[in-house]
C-alpha positions in Angstrom: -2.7 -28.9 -8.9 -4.9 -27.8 -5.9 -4.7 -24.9 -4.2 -4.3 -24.5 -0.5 -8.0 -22.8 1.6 -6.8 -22.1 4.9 -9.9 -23.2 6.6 -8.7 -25.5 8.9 -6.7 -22.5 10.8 -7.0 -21.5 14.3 -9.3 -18.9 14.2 -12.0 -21.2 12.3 -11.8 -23.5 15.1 -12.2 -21.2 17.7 -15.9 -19.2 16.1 -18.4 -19.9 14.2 -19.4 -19.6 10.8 -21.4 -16.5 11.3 -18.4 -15.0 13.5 -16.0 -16.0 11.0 -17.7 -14.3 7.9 -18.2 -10.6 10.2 -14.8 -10.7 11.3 -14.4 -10.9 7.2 -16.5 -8.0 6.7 -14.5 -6.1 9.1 -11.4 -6.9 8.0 -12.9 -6.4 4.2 -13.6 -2.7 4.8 -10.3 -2.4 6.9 -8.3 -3.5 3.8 -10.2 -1.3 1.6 -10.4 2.1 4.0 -6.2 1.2 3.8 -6.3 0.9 0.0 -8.7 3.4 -1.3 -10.4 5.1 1.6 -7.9 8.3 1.8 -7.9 8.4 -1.9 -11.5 8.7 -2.8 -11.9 11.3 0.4 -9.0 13.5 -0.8 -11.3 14.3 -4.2 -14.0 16.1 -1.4 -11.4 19.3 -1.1 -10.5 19.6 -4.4 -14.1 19.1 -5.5 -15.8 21.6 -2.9 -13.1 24.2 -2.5 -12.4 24.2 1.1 -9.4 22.6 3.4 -8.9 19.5 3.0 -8.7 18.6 6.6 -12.0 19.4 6.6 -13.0 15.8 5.1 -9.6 13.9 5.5 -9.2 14.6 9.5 -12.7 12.9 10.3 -12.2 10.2 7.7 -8.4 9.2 9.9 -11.2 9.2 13.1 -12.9 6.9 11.7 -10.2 4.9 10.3 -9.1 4.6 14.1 -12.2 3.8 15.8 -12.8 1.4 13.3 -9.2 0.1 14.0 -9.7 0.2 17.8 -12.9 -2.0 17.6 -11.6 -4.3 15.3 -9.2 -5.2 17.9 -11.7 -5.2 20.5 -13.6 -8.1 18.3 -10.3 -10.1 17.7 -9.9 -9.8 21.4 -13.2 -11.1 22.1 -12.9 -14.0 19.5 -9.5 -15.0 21.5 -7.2 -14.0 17.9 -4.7 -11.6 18.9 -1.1 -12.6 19.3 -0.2 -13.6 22.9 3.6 -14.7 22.4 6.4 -12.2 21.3 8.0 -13.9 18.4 11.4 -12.6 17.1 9.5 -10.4 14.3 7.4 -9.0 17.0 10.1 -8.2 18.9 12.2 -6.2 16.0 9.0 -4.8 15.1 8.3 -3.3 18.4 12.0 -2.2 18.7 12.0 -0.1 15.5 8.5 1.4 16.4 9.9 2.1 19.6 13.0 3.6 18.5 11.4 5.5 15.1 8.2 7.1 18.0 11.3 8.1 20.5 12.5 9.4 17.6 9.8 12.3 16.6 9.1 13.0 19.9 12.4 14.2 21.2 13.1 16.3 17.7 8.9 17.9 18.1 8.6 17.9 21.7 12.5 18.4 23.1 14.8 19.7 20.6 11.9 21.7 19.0 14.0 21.7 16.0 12.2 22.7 12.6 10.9 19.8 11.2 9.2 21.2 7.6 5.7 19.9 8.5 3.4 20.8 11.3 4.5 18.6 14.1 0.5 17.9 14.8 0.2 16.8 11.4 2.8 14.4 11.5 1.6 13.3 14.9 -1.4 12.4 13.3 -0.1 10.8 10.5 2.5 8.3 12.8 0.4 7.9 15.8 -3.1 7.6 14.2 -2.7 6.0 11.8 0.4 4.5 10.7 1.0 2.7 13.6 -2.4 1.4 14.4 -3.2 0.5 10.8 0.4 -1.8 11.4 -0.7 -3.1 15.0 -4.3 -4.3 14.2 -3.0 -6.1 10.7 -0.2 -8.0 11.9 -2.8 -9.6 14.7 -5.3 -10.9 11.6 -3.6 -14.3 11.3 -6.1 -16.2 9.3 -5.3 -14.8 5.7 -8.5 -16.0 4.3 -9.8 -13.2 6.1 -9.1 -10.7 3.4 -10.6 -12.3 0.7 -13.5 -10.8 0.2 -11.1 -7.3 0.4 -9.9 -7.8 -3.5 -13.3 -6.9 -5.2 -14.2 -4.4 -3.3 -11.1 -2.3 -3.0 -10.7 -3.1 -7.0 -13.9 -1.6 -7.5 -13.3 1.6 -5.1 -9.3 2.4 -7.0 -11.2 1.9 -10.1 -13.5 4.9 -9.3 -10.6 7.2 -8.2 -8.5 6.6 -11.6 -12.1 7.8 -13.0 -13.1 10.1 -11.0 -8.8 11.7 -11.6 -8.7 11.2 -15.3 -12.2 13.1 -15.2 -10.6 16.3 -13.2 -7.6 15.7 -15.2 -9.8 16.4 -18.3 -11.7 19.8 -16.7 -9.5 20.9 -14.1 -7.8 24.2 -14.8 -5.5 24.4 -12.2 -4.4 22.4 -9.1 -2.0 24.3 -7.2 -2.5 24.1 -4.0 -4.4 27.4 -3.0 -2.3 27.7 0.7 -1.3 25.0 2.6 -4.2 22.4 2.5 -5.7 23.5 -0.6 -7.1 21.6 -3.2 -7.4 17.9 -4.3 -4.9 15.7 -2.7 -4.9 13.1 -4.8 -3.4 15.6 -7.1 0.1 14.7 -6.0 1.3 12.8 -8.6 3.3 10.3 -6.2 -0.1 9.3 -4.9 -2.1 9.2 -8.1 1.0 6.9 -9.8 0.6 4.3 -7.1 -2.5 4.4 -7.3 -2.8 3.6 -10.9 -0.7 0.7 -10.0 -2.5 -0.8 -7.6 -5.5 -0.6 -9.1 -4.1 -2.7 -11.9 -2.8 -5.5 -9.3 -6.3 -5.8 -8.7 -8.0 -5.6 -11.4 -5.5 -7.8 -13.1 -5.8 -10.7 -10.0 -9.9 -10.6 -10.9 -10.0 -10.4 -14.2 -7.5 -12.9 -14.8 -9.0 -15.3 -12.2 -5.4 -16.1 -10.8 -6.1 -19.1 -8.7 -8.6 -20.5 -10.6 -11.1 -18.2 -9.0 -14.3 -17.7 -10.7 -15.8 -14.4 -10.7 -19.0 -12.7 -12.0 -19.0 -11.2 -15.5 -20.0 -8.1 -14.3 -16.8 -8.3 -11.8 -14.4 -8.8 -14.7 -16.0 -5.9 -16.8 -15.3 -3.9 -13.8 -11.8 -5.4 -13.7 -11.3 -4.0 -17.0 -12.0 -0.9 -17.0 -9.8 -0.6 -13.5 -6.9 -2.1 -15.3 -7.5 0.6 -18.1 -8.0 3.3 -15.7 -4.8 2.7 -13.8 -2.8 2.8 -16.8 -3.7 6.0 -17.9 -3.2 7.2 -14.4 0.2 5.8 -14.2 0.7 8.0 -17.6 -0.8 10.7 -16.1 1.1 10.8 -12.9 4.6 10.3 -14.8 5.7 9.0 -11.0 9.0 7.2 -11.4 8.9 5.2 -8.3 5.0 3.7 -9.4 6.5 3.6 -13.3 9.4 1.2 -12.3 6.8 -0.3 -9.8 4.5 -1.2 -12.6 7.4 -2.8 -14.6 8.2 -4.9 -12.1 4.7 -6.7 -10.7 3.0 -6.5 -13.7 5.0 -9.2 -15.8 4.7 -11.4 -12.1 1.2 -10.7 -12.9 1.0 -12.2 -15.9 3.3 -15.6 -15.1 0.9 -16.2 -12.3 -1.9 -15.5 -15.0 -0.1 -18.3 -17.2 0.4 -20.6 -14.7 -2.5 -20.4 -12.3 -5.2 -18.6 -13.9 -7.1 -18.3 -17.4 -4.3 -18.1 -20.4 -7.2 -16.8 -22.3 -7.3 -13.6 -20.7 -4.0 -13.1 -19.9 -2.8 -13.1 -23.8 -5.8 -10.8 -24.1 -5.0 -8.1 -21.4 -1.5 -7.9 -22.3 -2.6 -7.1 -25.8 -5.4 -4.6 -24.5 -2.8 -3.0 -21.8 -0.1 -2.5 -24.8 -2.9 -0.7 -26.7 -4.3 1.5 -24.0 -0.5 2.4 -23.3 -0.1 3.9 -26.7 -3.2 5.1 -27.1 -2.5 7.2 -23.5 1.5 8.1 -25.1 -0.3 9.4 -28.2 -2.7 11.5 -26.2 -0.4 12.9 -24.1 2.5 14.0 -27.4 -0.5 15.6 -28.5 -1.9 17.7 -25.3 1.3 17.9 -23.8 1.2 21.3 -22.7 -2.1 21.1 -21.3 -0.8 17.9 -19.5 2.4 19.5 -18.1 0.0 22.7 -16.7 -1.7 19.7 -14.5 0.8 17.0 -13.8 3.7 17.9 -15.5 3.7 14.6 -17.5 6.3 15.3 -20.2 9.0 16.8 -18.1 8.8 14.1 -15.1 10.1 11.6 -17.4 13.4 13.5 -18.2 16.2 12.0 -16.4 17.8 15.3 -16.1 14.8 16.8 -14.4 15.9 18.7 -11.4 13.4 16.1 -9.3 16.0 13.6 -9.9 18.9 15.6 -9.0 17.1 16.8 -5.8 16.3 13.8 -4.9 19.8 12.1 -5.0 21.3 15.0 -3.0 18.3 14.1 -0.2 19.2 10.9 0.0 23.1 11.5 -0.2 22.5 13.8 2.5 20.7 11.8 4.5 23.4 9.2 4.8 26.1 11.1 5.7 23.4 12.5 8.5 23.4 8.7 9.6 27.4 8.7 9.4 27.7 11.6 11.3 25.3 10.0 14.6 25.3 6.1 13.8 24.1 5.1 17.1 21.0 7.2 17.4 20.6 8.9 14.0 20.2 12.5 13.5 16.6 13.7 12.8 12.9 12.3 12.1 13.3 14.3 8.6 17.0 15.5 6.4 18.1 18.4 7.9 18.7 20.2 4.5 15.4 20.1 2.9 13.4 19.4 6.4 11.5 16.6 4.3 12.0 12.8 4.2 14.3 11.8 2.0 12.3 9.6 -0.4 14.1 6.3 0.8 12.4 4.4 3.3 15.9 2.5 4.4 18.2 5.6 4.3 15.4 7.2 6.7 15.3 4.8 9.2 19.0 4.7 9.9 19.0 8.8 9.3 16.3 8.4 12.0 16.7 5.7 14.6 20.7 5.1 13.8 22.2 1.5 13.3 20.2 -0.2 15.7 16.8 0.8 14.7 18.0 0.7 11.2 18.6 -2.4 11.2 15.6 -3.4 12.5 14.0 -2.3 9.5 16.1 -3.8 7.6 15.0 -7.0 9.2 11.2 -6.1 8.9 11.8 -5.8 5.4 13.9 -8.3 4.5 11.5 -11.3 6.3 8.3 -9.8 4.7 9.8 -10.1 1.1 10.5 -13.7 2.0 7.3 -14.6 3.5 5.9 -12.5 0.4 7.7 -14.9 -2.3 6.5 -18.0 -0.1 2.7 -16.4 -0.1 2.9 -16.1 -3.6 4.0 -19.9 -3.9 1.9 -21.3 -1.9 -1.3 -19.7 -2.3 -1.9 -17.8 -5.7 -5.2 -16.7 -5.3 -4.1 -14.9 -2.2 -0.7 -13.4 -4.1 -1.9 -9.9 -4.6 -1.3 -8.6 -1.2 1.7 -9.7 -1.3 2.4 -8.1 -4.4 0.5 -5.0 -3.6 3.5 -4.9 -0.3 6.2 -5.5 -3.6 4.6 -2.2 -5.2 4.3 -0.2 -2.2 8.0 -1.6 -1.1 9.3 -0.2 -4.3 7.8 3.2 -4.2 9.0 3.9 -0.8 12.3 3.5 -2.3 12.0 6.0 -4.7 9.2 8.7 -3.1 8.1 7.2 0.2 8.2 8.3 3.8 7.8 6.5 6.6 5.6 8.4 8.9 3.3 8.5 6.6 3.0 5.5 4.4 -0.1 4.0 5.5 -0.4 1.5 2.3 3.5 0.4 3.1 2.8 -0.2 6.7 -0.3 -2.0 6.2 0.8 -4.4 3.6 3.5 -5.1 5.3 2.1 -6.0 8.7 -0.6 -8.2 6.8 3.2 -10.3 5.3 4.4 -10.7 9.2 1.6 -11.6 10.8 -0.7 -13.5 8.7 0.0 -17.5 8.7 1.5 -19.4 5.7 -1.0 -21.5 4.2 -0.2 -24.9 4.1 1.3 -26.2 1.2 -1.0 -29.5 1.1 -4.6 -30.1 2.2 -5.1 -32.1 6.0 -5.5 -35.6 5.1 -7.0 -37.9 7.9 -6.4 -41.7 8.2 -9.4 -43.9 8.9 -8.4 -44.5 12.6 -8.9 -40.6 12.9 -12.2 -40.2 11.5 -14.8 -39.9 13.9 -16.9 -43.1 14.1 -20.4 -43.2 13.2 
């Protein structure tokens, strides 16, 4: 069977070789500053002692400018999106809607809204939405290959760099309000762990029949390690049931479109690491629970679970009670998302913009399942959106979901490959 390159698409007609490979550096440390980049700056607090804002504010500058001139260079290579197609249109409906949304409860209302209103600016309007404008303009899917080593090999050194403060940290409250290491939060730190394994496990099982270095899939391996102790570790629900779910897709597409070999051999080395990790934690429990609270996150009678089905219970009849143009930018009870990303958008922008979201999420699954089809080397972003889809579900918010938003711009607006390679008849070859 043969496997589709896109490099007959639009943009490879349109520049050069040389234009073509630094719009894929670009988009390379794009993908990875989206994947990784917060992560591995959130340690700086936590590891010098001083507010975190102090390292993560500049590093969301960056992110920006970078964003900005990323769409100056697709502008200038003639690659951004001229027509409105119907997902553009939804898409800029619900952003509309959801950005109405914050600034009538912040700037009108002034109703409290649990988080500094600058913060949350920041978060929406610096990030989230640019991080989803400039990906859904990068068509040409190819673009992001060179993205799956690199951000691999930058999660792998944040599940190190957290197991390693995990081992000698002694406490991690949060010292005042932006205190301490933010990776810390144990939402964060589970996803993380499971994303890092979607990588790791896409390189080191060459899905796609890609070849990589032996250095590469030593480096795979100790990410796919790393990331199961952090999911351990984090004792996140929403990245546990996440994990469940891609990593057996993982290991079909292993089967069937990369090296058996390794596949039977990582399940058996995963299994072991994950009892190894269960052992270590029955036995440090305590020590564990004064971290990350590992033991009692598990418990199904925890009162996380209970708080967290009364948040999104309220939230809904929030919706009910104003289903035209929903109620608030956070649930009015706890003044907090309510750790569903669908409840909040109708709790937020009503039936209309709820919908819309609905709609966003509905044709990005579907163009997921067809990336995954038609181009298997290419399948772990769209698995990575399946993992980030699935936390938001359990623990996610949507002003703030960079990984969520990004993913799922990059399943809208990047082209299908095509299913077969061009084939030219003779009359259509150039003549010599």
């Amino acid at each position: 069977m043969r496997y589709p390159i896109n490099h007959y698409g639009a943009l490879a007609s349109e520049v050069t070789t040389a234009e073509t490979s630094r719009l894929a550096g670009m988009v390379t440390l794009l993908m990875t500053g989206t994947l990784a980049g917060f992560l591995m700056v959130s340690y700086v607090p936590g590891a010098l002692g001083v507010d975190s804002r102090i390292a993560t504010v500049p590093f969301r500058g960056l992110m920006l400018l970078l964003q900005l001139y990323a769409l100056f260079r697709f502008l200038g290579a003639g690659h951004l999106r001229i027509g409105m197609s119907i997902i553009s249109v939804v898409a800029l409906f619900f952003w509309i809607a959801y950005s109405l949304r914050f600034i009538v409860d912040a700037v009108f209302l002034q109703v409290p809204l649990g988080t500094a209103p600058s913060d949350m600016a920041l978060s929406l309007f610096a990030i989230c939405l640019p991080t989803f404008l400039v990906l859904y303009q990068i068509k040409d899917i190819e673009l992001y290959r060179k993205a799956l080593p690199w951000s691999m090999l930058a999660l792998g050194v944040c599940c190190l760099a957290s197991m390693l403060r995990t081992r000698t940290s002694q406490d991690v409250t949060l010292h005042g309000r932006y205190q301490g290491n933010d990776i810390l939060n144990s939402v964060s730190y589970g996803h993380m762990g499971v994303t890092a394994i979607i990588l790791g496990l896409f390189v080191l099982l060459q899905i796609g029949r890609v070849k990589r270095a032996w250095y590469l899939r030593v480096g795979a391996a100790a990410t796919v390690c790393l990331g199961a102790f952090s999911i351990l570790a984090a004792s996140s629900r929403g990245a546990l049931v996440a994990g469940i779910v891609v990593v057996p897709l993982i290991g079909y597409l292993g089967l069937r479109f990369g090296s058996r070999f390794f596949t039977v051999a990582m399940c058996i080395v995963l299994a072991f690491v994950f009892s190894v990790s269960a052992t270590y934690f029955s036995r440090n429990g305590l020590k564990l629970d004064r971290l990350l609270a590992s033991a009692a996150a598990y418990d199904t009678t925890s009162d996380s679970v209970n708080i967290r089905h009364s948040m999104i219970r309220d939230a809904w009849l929030e919706y009910m009670d104003h289903p035209w143009l929903g109620s608030s930018i956070v649930e009015r009870n706890a003044l907090i998302y309510p750790h569903n990303a669908l409840v909040e958008a109708f709790m937020a922008t009503g039936t209309f913009g709820g919908s819309a979201f609905a709609l966003l999420i509905l044709a990005a699954i579907y163009r997921a399942m067809r990336f995954i089809r038609r181009d298997p080397a290419m399948a772990w972003i769209p698995v990575c959106f399946l993992q980030q889809l699935i936390g938001a579900m359990f623990s996610g918010g949507l002003y703030g979901n960079v990984p969520l938003w990004g993913m799922m711009a990059i399943m809208l607006g990047a082209d299908l490959p095509r299913t077969q390679p061009l084939r030219f008849s003779a009359k259509q070859l150039p003549s010599s």
